[in-house]
Every structure is written in C-alpha cells, then in structure tokens.
N, C-alpha and C positions, 0 to 999 in steps of 0.2 A: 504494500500500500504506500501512495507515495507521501513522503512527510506535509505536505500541504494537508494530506486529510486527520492528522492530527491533531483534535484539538480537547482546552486542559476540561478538568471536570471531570463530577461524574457519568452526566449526559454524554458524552463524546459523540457515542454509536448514535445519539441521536442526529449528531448536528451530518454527519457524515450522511444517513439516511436521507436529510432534507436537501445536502447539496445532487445525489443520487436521483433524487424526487425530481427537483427544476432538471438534470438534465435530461431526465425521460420525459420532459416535458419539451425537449427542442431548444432550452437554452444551453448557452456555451458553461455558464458560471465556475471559470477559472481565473485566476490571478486576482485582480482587485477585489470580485467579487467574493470569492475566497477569503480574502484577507479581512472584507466586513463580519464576514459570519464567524472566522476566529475571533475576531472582538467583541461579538456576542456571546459568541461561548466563554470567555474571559470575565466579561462582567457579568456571568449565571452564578460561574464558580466562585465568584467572592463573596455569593453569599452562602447562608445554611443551606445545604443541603435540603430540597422540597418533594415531596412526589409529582406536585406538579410542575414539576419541571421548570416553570419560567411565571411566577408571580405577578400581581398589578406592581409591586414596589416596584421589582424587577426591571420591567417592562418601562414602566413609566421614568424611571432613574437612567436607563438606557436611551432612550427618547431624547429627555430633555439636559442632556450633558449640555454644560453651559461654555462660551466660547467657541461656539458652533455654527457655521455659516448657516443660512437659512438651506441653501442645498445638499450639506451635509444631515442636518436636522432631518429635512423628508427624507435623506437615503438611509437614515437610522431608524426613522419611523415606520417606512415601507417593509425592511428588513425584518422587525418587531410583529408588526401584522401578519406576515407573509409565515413568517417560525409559527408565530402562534394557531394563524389558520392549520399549518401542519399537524400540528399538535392536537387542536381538535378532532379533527379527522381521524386521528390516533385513540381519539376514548382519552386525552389526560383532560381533568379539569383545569385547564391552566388560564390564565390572563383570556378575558374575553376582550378584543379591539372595537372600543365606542365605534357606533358608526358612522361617527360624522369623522372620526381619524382617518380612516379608510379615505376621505375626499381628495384627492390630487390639488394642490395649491395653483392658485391661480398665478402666475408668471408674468411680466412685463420684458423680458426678454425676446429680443431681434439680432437674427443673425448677418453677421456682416454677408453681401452680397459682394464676389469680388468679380472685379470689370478683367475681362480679356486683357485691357493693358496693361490691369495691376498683375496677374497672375503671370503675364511677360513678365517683368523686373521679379518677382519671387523666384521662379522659375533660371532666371536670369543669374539672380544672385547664387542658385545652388549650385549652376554650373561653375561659376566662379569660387568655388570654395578651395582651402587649402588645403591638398591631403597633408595627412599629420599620422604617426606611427601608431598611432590609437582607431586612426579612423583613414585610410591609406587609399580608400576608393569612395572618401565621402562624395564629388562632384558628381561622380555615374549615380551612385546607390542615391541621394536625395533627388538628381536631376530626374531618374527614372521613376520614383517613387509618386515627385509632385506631377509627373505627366499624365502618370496610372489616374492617378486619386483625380485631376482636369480632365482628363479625355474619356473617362467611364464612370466618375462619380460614384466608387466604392468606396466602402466602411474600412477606414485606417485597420481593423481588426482584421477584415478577410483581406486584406493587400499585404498586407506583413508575413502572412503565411504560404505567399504562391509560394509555389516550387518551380522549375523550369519546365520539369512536365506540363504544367499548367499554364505556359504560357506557348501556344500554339502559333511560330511566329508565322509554317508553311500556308495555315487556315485562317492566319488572325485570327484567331479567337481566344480568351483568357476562359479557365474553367473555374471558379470559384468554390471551393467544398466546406461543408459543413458551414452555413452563414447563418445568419440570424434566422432562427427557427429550422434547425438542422437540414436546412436546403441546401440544394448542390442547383448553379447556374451559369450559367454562360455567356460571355460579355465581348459582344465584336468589338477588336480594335481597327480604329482609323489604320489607313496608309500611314501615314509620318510614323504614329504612335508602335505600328509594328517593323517598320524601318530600322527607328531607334530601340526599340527592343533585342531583333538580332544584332546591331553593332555595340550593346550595352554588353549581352551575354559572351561577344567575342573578347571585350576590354576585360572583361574579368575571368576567362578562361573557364565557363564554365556551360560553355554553348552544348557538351557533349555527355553534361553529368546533370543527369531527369532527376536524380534526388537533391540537387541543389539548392539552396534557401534563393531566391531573386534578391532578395535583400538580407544578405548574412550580416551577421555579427561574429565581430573577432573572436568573443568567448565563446560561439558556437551556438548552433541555431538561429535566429532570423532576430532582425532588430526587435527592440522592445518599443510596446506604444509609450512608454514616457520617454524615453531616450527620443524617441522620433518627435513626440512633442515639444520637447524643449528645442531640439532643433529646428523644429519648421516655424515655432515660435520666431527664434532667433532671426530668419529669415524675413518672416510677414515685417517685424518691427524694420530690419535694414531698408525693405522694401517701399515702407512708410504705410502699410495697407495696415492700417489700425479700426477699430471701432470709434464713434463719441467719446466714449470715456478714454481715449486713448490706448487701452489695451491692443495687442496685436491681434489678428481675425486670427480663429481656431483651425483648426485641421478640419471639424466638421463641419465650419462656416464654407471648404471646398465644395463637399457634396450637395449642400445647401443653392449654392450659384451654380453647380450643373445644372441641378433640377431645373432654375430660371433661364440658366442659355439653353437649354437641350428644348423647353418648350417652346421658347425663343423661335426658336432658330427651326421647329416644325414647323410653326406658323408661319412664319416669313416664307415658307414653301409650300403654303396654302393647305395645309392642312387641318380638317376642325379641328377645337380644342377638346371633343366629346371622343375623336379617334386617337388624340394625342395622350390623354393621360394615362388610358390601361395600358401602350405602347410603354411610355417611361414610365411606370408601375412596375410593370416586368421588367425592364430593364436594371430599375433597381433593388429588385428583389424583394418589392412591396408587394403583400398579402390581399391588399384594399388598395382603392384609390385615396381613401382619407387620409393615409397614409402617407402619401405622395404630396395630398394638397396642401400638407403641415410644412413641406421644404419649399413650396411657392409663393415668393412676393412681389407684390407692386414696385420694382423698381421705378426711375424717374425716364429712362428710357423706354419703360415698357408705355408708361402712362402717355408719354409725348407719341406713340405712336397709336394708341388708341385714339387720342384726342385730335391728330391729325386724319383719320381714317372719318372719325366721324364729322368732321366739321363741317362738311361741304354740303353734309345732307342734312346734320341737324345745327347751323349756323346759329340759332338763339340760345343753345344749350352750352355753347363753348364760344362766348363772344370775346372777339380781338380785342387783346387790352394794346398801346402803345405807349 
C-alpha cells in the first residue's frame, strides 16, 4: 500500500475506504486531494477516541480553523460533508451536515481572459528561458506545455501526464487517459501545434521511447502541477498578462480563453452557437453543456462584434455616440 494511504488514528481503514469510494466514483483524488483528507484524519485523532467516528465538535473545529482563506474554508467544509455523508451511509451515527452547509458559496470571481497577443509574449517569454542544471530543457518542456494547454484547452492535470505514446504526431491527435470522470478522449492537434511536437520530441531524444513523460522531471516522472504553476506564474507576471488586482492570470485562466477563442473563432465561420457548444463540450471533455457555459465570457471584442452585427438592422437599440 503506498504510504500516501497512511493515515494517523484509529479510523485509518476508514479514511483509506473513502478515498477508494471517490475513486470508484471517476474521480482522480491523488496528491492534494490526498493531503486534505490526511488533515482530516489528523484532526479526528487528536481527539478521544469516538465510535462515531467524526463528532459535531469534530467537524465543526475542522470547519472553522481560523486564519483560513475563505477558499480554503469551503475546501474544509466540503471535505467535512462529503467524510460525513460516507459515514452515514456506513450505519455510524456521526456528525449530521446542517443543510444549508451543504450550499456552494456564492463567488465574485472572473477569470482573466487572455488575448492571442498576450499569450504570444507568454509563450514568447518561455521560449526564451534559460536552461539551468536543475531545469536543462526548460525553453522546449514550458514552450510545449503553454502550446498544448493554447491550442486544445486541456486541464494542467491531464497534460502533465501524456506520454509520447499519447501524443500521435503521424494522426495529430493527442489521447488523453483517465481525465476528469475517468474518461479517456481524444484531442486533434492543429498543423503548427503537431509540427512543433515532433521537433520538441527530436530536441529531447525521446521521439522513439512511447513510455516517455512529454514533460519529465529531472527527479523522475513528469512535472509536478505546482512546480508548473509557479512557473507559468512566473511567466504571465514577465508577460504583464495580470488580472485587476494585479495578480498574474492562472494556468486555468488558459483553458478558460480557449473556450472564448474556440467559440470565437466557430462563429466567425458561421457557425450556430446551438451547433457550437456540444462540439466544444466534447472537445473538452465536458459531460453537459452547462459545463462549458461556466468557461464563457462576454469579452469586449466579442460584444463590439455583436453590436456591430446588429446595428444596421436595429439602429435605435445601439445609437452612435460621438
């Protein structure tokens, strides 16, 4: 068993069973997520010993750790809920979750949208990086990474784990395994995007070796999503592609401006919007269309083209200011 499933207390078997649970349920729940449910199990075992397992003190002390970002909070909250529903289901009397806990918090959060010229200069800046003895092919391994995540609007999670197998440069096509909801799918690359692929795999010598990480790490096995994030962090900020509050756009803030160029850029070749979205739906490996509609916004390009589209026929609805 591998030491990730370790965890203190006398419950242990329990906590192991519920991470077993979520992923016979289609989720991944490794690493981070892991690392939250060790800290549930850490704060079970510091108290007496219960039959029911996990108590309202419990629960509710777990919750409300103070010095806790409000996003931290719901991911301790959700995690809370989610053990205890297990647990019912189990016959233990344990901690019931109020039902208004259960409610998903309402959010003010907007994802930066990045423009084609910003994601030039990102992109730009990665080729220009300086290998260093730690990181000897970072200009390939980020330059390729930021093209994947721009040119097919995958999840940092399933792009960290191709292998070379998986990347078909004779078909274009990228295979995707085990993603969000333990689907396996399939992702045409553009010409450029598969050009640069096989000249990526020849710079790293690893165009003939199908169990290859695409994006290895020195210590073996494939980069990790926070080493990547602090790096691509790194980049958005040189780049100047920041949010309002000046932070630098996210990694997910990529996949986020696919979804608006990709539906962009159907329309502009006359395509409905009613044909377009279960197209980019599957595309991205979304279940539902609602799914999809949550990564689309009203940029200020989009709107100046709506509003020139319609002006000509509805003139009093969109009057000329000078």
């Amino acid at each position: 068993m591998s030491a990730d499933f370790h965890f203190p207390g006398l419950h242990s078997q329990l906590f192991v069973e519920f991470i077993a649970y979520k992923r016979s349920l289609g989720m991944q729940y490794d690493g981070r997520s892991v690392r939250q449910v060790r800290l549930l199990a850490t704060h079970i075992a510091g108290f007496p010993a219960d039959p029911r397992v996990m108590t309202s003190q419990m629960a509710e002390t777990f919750i409300d750790q103070p010095a806790k970002k409000p996003a931290t909070v719901w991911k301790y909250r959700s995690l809370a809920i989610q053990f205890a529903r297990f647990l019912l289901e189990r016959g233990f009397d344990c901690w019931r979750p109020p039902d208004d806990l259960a409610m998903v918090p309402v959010t003010q959060f907007v994802p930066r949208i990045i423009t084609v010229e910003e994601m030039a200069r990102v992109i730009g800046g990665a080729d220009r990086l300086a290998p260093h003895p730690c990181s000897p092919f970072a200009p390939q391994v980020y330059g390729m990474l930021l093209r994947v995540l721009w040119c097919c609007g995958t999840r940092i999670g399933e792009t960290l784990k191709l292998t070379v197998a998986d990347v078909n440069t004779v078909d274009g096509v990228i295979t995707l395994h085990k993603t969000k909801g333990g689907k396996t799918r399939l992702v045409p690359m553009s010409r450029s995007l598969n050009k640069f692929a096989a000249g990526y795999f020849y710079q790293l010598g690893i165009e003939h070796d199908l169990n290859a990480w695409v994006f290895p790490s020195l210590k073996g096995g494939h980069l990790s999503c926070e080493a990547v994030r602090h790096r691509i962090c790194g980049l958005m900020r040189g780049a100047n592609v920041t949010a309002d509050s000046g932070r630098p756009a996210r990694i997910h803030d990529i996949r986020h401006s696919y979804a608006v160029s990709a539906l962009a850029q159907m329309q502009s070749q006359g395509m409905d919007p009613y044909t377009c979205l279960p197209l980019l739906a599957a595309f991205m490996g979304h279940e539902a269309i609602r799914h999809t509609e949550y990564y689309l916004r009203l940029t200020p390009a989009t709107a100046a083209r709506i509003i020139n589209a319609d002006a000509s026929a509805h003139p009093s609805i969109y009057p000329r200011v000078d």
